[in-house]
Backbone as JSON Lines, residues from 0, in Angstrom:
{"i":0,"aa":"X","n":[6.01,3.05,3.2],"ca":[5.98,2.97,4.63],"c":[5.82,4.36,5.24]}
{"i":1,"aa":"X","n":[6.28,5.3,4.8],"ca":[6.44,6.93,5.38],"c":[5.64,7.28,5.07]}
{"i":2,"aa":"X","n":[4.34,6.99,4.0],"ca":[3.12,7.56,3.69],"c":[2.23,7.0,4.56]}
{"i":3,"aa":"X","n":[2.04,5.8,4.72],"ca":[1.61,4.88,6.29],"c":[1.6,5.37,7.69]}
{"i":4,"aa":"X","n":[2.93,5.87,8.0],"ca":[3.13,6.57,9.05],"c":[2.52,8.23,9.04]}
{"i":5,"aa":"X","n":[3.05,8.72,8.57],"ca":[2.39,9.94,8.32],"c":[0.83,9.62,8.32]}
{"i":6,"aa":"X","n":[0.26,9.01,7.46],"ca":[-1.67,8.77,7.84],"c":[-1.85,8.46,8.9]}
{"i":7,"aa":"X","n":[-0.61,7.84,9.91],"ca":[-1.56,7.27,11.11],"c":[-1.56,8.79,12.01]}
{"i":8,"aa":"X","n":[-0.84,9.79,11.66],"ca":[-0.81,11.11,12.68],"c":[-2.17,11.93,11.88]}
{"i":9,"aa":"X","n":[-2.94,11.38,10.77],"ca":[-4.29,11.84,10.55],"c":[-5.21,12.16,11.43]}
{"i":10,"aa":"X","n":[-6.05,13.23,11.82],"ca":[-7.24,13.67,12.46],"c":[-8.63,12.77,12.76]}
{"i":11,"aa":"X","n":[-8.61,12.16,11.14],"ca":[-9.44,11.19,11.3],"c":[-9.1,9.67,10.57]}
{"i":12,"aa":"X","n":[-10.56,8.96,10.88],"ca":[-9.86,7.81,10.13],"c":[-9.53,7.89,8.77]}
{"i":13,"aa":"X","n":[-11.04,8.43,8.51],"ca":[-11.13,8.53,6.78],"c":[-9.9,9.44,6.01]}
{"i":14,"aa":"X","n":[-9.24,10.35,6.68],"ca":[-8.04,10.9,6.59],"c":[-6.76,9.4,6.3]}
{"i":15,"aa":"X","n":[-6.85,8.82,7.39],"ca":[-6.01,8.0,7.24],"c":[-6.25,6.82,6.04]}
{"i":16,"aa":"X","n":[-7.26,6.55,5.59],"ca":[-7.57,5.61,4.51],"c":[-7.2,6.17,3.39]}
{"i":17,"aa":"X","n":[-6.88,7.53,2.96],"ca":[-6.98,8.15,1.96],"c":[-5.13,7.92,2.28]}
{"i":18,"aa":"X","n":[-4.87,8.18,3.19],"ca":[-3.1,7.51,3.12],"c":[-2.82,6.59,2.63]}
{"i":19,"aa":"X","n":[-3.77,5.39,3.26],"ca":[-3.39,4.09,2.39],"c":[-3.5,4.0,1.23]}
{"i":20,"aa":"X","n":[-4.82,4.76,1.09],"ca":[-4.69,4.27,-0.66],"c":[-3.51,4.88,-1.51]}
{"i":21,"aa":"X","n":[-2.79,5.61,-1.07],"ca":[-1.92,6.71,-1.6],"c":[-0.81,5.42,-1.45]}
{"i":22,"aa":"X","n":[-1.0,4.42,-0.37],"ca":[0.4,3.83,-0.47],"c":[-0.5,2.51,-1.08]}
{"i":23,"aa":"X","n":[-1.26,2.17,-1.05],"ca":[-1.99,0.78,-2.3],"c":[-1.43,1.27,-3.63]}
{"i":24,"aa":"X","n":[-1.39,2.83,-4.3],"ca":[-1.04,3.16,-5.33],"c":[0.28,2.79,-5.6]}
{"i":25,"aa":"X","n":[1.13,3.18,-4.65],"ca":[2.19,3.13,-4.16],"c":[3.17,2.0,-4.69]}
{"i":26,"aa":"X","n":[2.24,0.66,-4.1],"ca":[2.84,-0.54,-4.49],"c":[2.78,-0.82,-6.01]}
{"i":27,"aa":"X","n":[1.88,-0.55,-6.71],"ca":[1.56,-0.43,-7.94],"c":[2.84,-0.35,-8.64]}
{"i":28,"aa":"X","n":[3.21,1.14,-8.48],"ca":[4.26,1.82,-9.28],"c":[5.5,1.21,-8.58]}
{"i":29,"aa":"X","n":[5.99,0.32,-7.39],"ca":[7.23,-0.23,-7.38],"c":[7.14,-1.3,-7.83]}
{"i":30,"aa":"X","n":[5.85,-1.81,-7.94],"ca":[5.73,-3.15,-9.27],"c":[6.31,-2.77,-10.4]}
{"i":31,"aa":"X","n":[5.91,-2.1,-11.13],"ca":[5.92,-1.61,-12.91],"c":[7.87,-0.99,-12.22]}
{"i":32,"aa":"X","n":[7.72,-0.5,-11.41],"ca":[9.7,-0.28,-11.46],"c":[10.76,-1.52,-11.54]}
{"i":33,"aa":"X","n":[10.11,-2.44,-10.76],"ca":[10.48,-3.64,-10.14],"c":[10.59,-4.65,-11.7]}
{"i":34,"aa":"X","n":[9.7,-4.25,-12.51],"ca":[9.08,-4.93,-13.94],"c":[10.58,-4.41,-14.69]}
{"i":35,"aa":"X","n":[10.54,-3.18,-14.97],"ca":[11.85,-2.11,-15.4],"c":[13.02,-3.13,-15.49]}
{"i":36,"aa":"X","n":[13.09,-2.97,-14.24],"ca":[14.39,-3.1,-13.51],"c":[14.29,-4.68,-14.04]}
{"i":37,"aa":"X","n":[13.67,-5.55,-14.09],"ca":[13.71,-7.19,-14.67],"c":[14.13,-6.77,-16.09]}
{"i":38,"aa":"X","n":[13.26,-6.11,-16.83],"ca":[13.42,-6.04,-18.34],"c":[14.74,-5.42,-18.78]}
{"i":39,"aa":"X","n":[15.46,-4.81,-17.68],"ca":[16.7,-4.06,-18.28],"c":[18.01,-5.01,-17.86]}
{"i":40,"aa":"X","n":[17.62,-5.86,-17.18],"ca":[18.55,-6.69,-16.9],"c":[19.02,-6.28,-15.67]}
{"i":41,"aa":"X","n":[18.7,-5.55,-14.43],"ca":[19.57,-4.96,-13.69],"c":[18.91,-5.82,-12.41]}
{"i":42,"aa":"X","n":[17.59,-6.46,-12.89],"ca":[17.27,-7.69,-11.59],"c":[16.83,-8.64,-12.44]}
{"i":43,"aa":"X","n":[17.05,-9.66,-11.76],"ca":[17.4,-11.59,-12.02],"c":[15.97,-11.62,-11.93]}
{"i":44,"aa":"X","n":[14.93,-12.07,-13.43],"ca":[13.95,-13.09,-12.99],"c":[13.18,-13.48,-11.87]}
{"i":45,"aa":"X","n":[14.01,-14.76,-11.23],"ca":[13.72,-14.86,-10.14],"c":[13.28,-14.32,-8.7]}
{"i":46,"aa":"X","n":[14.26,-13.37,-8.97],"ca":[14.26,-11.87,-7.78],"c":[12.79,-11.48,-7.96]}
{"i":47,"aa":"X","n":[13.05,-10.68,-9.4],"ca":[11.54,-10.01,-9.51],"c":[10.66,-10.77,-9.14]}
{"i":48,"aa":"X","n":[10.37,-12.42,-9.64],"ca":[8.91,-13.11,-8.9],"c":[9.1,-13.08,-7.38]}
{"i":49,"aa":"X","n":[9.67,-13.28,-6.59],"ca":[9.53,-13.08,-5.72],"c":[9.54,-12.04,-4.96]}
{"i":50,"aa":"X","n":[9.68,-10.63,-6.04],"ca":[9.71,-9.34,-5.2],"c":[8.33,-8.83,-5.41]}
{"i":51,"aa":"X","n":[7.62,-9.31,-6.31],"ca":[6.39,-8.88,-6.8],"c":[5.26,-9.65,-5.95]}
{"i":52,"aa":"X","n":[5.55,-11.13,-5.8],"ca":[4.66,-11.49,-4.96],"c":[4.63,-10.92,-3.57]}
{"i":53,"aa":"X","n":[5.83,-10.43,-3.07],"ca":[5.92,-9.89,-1.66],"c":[5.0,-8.52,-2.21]}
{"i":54,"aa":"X","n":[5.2,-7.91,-2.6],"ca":[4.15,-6.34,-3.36],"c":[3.07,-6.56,-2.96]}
{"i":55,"aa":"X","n":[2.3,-7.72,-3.88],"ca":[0.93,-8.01,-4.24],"c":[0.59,-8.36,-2.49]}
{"i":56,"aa":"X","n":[1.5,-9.58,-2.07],"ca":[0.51,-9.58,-0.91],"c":[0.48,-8.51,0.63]}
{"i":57,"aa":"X","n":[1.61,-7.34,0.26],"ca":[1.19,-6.16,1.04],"c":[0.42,-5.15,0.65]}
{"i":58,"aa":"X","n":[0.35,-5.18,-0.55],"ca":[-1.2,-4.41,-1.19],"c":[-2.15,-5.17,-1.21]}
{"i":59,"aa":"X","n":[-2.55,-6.35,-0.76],"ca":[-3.54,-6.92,0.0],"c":[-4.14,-6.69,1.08]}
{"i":60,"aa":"X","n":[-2.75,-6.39,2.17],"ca":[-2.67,-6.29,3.45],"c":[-3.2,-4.51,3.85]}
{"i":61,"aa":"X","n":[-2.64,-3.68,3.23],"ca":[-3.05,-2.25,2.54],"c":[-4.91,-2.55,2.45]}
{"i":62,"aa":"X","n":[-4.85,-2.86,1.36],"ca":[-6.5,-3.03,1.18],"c":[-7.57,-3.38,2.4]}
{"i":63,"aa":"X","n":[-6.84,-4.56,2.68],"ca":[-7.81,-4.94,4.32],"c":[-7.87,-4.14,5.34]}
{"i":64,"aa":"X","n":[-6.39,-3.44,5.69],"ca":[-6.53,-2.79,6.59],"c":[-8.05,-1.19,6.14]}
{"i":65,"aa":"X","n":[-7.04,-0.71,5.01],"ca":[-8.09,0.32,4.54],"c":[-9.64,0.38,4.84]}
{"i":66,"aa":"X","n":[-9.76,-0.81,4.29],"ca":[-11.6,-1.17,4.72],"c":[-11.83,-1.3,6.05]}
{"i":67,"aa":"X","n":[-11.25,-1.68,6.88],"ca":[-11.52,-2.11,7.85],"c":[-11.5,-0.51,8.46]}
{"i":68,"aa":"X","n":[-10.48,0.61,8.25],"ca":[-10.49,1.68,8.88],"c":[-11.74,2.92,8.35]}
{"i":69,"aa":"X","n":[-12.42,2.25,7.21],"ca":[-13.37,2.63,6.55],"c":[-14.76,2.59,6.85]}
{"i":70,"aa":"X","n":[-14.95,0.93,7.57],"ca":[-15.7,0.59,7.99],"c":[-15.9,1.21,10.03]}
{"i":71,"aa":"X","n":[-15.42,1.57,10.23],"ca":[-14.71,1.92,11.48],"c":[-15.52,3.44,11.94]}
{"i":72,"aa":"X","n":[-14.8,4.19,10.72],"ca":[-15.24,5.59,10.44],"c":[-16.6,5.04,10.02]}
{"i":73,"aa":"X","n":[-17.26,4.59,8.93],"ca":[-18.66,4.38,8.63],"c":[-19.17,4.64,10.18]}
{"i":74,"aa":"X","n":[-18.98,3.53,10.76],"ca":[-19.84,2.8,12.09],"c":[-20.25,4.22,12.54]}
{"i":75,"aa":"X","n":[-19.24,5.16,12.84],"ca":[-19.53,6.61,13.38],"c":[-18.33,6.73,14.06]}
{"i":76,"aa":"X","n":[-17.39,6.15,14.56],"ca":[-16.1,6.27,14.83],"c":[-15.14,6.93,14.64]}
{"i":77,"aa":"X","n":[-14.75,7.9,13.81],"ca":[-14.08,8.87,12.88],"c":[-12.66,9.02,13.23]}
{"i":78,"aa":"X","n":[-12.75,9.24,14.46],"ca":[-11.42,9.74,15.29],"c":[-10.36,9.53,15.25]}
{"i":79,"aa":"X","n":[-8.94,10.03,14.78],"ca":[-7.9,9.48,14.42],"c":[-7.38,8.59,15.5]}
C-alpha cells in the first residue's frame, strides 16, 4: 500500500506504473510468505486459501489499474 501511495506523488504516469509493478511484485512475495507461514504451521490452511485468494485478486486489480495508467501515458497524457 505505501509503495502505491508514494507512486501516486510520481511526476509522471509511467513513473507511477513502475510503482505498481513494484507493488504487483510485492504481492508475489507476501504470497510465498503467506505459503511459509502455512507450511510452518503458524497459519491454518484455511486462512492461507483465503488469504491468497484475497492476494491474487488485488494483483489483478494492480495489473488493471497499471495498464490502464500505461495506456493513459501511451495516449500522450504523461502527467502525474
Amino acid at each position: 500500500m505505501l509503495t502505491i501511495v508514494e507512486g501516486a506523488g510520481a511526476a509522471t504516469k509511467r513513473e507511477f506504473a513502475r510503482y505498481l509493478d513494484m507493488s504487483i511484485k510485492s504481492t508475489t512475495e507476501v504470497e510465498e510468505e503467506l505459503e511459509l507461514s502455512r507450511d510452518y504451521g503458524i497459519l491454518e490452511s484455511r486462512r492461507w486459501t483465503e488469504l491468497t485468494a484475497e492476494g491474487v485478486e488485488i494483483r489483478k486489480m494492480l495489473c488493471g489499474l497499471r495498464a490502464r495508467i500505461l495506456e493513459d501515458a501511451e495516449a500522450g497524457d504523461d502527467a502525474g
